[in-house]
C-alpha positions in Angstrom: -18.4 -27.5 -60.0 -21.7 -26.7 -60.0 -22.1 -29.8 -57.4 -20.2 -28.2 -55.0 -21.8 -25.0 -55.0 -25.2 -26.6 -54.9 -24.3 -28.4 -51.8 -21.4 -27.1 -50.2 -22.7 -24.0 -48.6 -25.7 -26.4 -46.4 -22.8 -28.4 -45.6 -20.5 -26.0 -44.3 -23.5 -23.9 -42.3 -24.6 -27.3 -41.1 -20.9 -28.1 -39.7 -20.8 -24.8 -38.6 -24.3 -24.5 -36.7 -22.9 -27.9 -35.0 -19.2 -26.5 -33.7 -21.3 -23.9 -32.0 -22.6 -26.3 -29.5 -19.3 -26.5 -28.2 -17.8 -24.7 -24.7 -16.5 -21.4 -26.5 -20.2 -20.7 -27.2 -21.4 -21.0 -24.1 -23.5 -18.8 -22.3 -20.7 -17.3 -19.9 -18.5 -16.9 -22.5 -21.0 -15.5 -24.9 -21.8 -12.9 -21.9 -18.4 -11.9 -21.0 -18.5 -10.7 -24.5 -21.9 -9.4 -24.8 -23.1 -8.1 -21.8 -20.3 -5.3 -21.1 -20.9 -4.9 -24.8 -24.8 -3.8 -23.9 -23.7 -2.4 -20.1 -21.8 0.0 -22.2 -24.5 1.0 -25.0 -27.7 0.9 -22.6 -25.8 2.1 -19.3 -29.3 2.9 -18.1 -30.1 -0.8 -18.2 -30.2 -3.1 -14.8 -27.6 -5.9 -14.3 -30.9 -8.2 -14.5 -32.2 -6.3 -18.2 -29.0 -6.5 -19.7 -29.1 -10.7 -18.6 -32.1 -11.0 -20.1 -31.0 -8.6 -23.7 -28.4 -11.8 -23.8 -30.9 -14.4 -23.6 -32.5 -13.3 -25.7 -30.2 -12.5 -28.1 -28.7 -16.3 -27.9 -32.5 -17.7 -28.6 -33.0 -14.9 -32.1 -29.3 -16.0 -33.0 -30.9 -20.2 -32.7 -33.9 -18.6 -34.7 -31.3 -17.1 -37.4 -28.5 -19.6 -37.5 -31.4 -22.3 -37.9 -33.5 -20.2 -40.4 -30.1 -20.0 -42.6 -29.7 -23.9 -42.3 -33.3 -24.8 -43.8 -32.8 -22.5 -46.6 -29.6 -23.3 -47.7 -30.8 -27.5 -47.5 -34.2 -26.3 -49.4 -32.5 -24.6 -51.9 -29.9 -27.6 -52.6 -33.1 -30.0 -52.6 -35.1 -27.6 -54.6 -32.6 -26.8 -57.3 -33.5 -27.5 -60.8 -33.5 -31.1 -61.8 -33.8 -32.0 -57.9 -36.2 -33.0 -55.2 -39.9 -31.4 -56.4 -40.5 -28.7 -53.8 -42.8 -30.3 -51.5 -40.7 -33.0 -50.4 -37.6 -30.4 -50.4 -39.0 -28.6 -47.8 -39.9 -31.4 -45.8 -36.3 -33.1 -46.4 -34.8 -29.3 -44.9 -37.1 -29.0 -42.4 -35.9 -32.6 -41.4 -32.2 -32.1 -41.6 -33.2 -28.9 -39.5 -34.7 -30.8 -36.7 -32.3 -33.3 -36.8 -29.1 -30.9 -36.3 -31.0 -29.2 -33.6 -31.4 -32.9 -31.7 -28.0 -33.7 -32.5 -26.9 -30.1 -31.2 -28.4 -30.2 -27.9 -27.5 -34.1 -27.5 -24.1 -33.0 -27.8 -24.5 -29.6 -25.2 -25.6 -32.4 -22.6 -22.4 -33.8 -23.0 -20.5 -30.7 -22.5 -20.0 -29.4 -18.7 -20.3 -25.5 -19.3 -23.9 -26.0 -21.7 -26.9 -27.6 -20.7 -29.1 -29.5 -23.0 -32.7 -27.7 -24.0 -35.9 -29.2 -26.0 -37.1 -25.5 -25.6 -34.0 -25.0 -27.5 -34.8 -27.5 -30.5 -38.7 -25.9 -30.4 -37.2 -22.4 -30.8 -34.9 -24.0 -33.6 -37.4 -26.1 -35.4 -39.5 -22.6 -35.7 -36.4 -20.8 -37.5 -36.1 -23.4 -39.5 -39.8 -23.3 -40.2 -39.3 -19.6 -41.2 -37.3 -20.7 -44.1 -39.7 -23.6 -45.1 -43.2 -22.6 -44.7 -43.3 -19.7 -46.9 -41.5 -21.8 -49.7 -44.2 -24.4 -48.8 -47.4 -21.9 -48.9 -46.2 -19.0 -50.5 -45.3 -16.1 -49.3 -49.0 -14.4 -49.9 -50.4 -16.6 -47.9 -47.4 -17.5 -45.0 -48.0 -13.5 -44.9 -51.6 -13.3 -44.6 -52.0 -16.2 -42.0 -49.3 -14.7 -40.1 -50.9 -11.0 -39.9 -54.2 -12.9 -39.0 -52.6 -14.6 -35.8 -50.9 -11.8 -34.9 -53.5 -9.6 -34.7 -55.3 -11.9 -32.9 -52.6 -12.2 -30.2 -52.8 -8.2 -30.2 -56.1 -8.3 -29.0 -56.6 -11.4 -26.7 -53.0 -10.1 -25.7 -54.4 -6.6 -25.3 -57.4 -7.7 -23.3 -56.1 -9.9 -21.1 -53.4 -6.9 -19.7 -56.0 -4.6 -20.0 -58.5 -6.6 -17.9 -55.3 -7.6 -15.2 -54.0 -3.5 -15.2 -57.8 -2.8 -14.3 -57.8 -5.5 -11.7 -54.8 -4.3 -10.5 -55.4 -0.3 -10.5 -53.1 0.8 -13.1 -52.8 3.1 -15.9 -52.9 0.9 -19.5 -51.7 3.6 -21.1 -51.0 3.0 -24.7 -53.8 -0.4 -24.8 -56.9 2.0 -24.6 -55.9 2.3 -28.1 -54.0 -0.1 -29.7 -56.2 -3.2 -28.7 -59.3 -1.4 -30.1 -57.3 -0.8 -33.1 -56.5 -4.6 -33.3 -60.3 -5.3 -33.1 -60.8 -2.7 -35.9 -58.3 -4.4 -38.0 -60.0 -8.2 -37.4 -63.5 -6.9 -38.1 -62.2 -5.6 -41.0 -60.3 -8.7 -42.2 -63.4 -10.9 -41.4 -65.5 -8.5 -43.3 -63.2 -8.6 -46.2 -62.6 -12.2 -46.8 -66.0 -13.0 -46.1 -66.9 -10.7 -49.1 -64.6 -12.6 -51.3 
């Protein structure tokens, strides 16, 4: 019994994540449902917003449904007595990648989807949410993650600020949030440079 439980769940997600592939899941069918759905709760939205709310709602779903499938494979690998953790996560992250290859080979097959290696990148990184913090920790996963993103804040932040200038337009909110970015690198350099 406890077999099944260990490994039935990544089974089932992993059937699952593959049957969605299929034409009922398709984008048109996915915004017939969605986007009179949002229409209806942002009516102040354009046609062309509310397209774009879906698309990006189907590539965080990819993120999530692919998140979900690494961790329950890491957690069968990883159980006691099983693969040491290491090589569990690489063995998840593998089934991961291999599931997202396998689902957009068969998308290309079917008329209504089209086949996307954007699509197995933006799936490989949810499964790589699952994975790398198990691999790292989640201290660290946390910390590098804070680090990067407060560097894209302020490269980010400069870059608009320097084309809004360019271009003659208020910045508005960037006069302080990209110097507050800067404040909050200085301060991480200062700190772990200390330590």
């Amino acid at each position: 019994m406890s077999r099944l439980a260990t490994w039935l769940p990544p089974l089932a997600w992993t059937a699952a994540v593959l049957s969605l592939s299929s034409d009922d899941f398709s984008a048109a069918n996915t915004g017939s449902v969605l986007m009179p759905l949002l229409a209806w709760l942002l009516p102040w939205l354009t046609p062309h917003a509310v397209d774009v709310i879906h698309g990006l709602i189907r590539k965080a779903a990819h993120v999530t449904e692919y998140a979900i499938l690494a961790a329950l494979w890491l957690r069968a690998f990883a159980r006691p007595g099983g693969v040491r953790p290491p090589a569990a996560a690489w063995l998840a992250l593998a089934i991961a990648v291999g599931c997202a290859i396998a689902d957009e080979t068969h998308q290309a097959m079917v008329p209504s989807r089209t086949a996307s290696v954007g699509d197995v990148l933006i799936d490989t990184a949810g499964a790589m949410l699952a994975v790398v913090p198990s691999r790292f920790g989640w201290s660290r996963t946390a910390e590098v993650a804070t680090g990067t993103l407060l560097w894209i804040a302020l490269v980010g932040g400069l870059v608009a600020l320097a084309l809004d200038v360019a271009a003659g337009s208020g910045s508005g909110a960037l006069w302080i949030t990209v110097p507050m970015a800067a404040a909050a690198v200085v301060y991480r350099w200062r700190a772990s440079s200390r330590s």
